[in-house]
Phi, psi and omega in degrees: 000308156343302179286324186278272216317309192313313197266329160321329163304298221256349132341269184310327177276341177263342151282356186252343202198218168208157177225123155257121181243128175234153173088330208311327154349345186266008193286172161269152206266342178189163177098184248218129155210157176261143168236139200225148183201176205243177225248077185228017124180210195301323197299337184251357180279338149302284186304325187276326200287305183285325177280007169275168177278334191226177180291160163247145190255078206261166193259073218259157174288165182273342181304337179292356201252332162032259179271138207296294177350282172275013154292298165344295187294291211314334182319287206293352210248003181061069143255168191196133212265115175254123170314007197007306192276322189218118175310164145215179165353281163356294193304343180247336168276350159293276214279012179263024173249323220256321182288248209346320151299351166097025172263179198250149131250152180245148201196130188245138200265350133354311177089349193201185178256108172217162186235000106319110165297111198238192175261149178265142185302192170248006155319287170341294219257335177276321182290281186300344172308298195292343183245060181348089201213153193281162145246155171226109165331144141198177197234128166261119210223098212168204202247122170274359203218117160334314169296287194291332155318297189292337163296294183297283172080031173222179192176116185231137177269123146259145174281166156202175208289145173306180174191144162259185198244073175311067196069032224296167176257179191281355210243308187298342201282033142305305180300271188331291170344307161296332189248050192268281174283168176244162198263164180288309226258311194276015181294149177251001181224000000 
């Protein structure tokens, strides 16, 4: 289901626009890694979905699981449902099971869709810690809503170099955190 949406996606969108992608060289070629990108509506979670190399398992709110329908597709499509306001357990042993195992997560460290820079939490930088796997930065630069697509029609994802999280203490993950996106200025390609 995954592979049918993605080309179905990556169809539509490339028959409607252009996608510009940079750096991916910087992806890593095989193993369990987090990929983070910044949230400013549907559109990019799609565009980040199709540039990747392998499925991506991404982490979604849980109010989207709802509904038995899309909760289904969302199932088939490897989203898997986060508590926001009160975390459990889960939330960090699904996807440190699924890196541990060579997946890809996509984690949008915001926590929400906003066209504001707000802060990113640290669900990310706590996840690739314990299942000691790089995260690779990334940036989404576009249309967020389809609609607002058919005006623009253009989009670019940049990637930036991967990094781990070493054994951050609570007072370092502040550090690690900032370097969740890549600033637009800091493209390396």
């Amino acid at each position: 289901m995954y592979t049918f949406f993605a080309n179905l996606a990556r169809i539509i969108l490339r028959a409607t626009g252009k996608i510009e992608v940079k750096n991916k060289h910087c992806l890593p070629a095989d193993g369990g890694y987090v990929v983070t990108c910044s949230h400013t509506g549907w559109l990019d979670v799609a565009v980040l979905g199709i540039s990747m190399p392998r499925p991506v398992h991404f982490m979604a709110k849980q109010e989207l699981f709802r509904r038995k329908g899309i909760s289904a597709i969302l199932y088939k499509i490897n989203a898997f449902p986060i508590n926001r306001e009160n975390p459990s357990p889960s939330s960090i042993k699904t996807p440190v099971k699924l890196l541990k195992s060579g997946k890809i997560v996509g984690i949008f460290p915001s926590g929400t869709r906003t066209a504001e820079e707000v802060p990113a939490k640290r669900g990310a930088v706590t996840i690739a810690n314990l299942a000691r796997v790089p995260i690779v930065p990334a940036i989404y630069e576009g249309p967020g809503t389809f609609k607002a697509w058919l005006k623009v029609r253009k989009a670019t994802l940049t990637f930036g170099e991967p990094f781990y999280v070493e054994s951050a203490r609570k007072d370092q993950i502040g550090i690690y955190v900032e370097r969740l996106t890549v600033e637009p200025s800091r493209n390396i390609g």
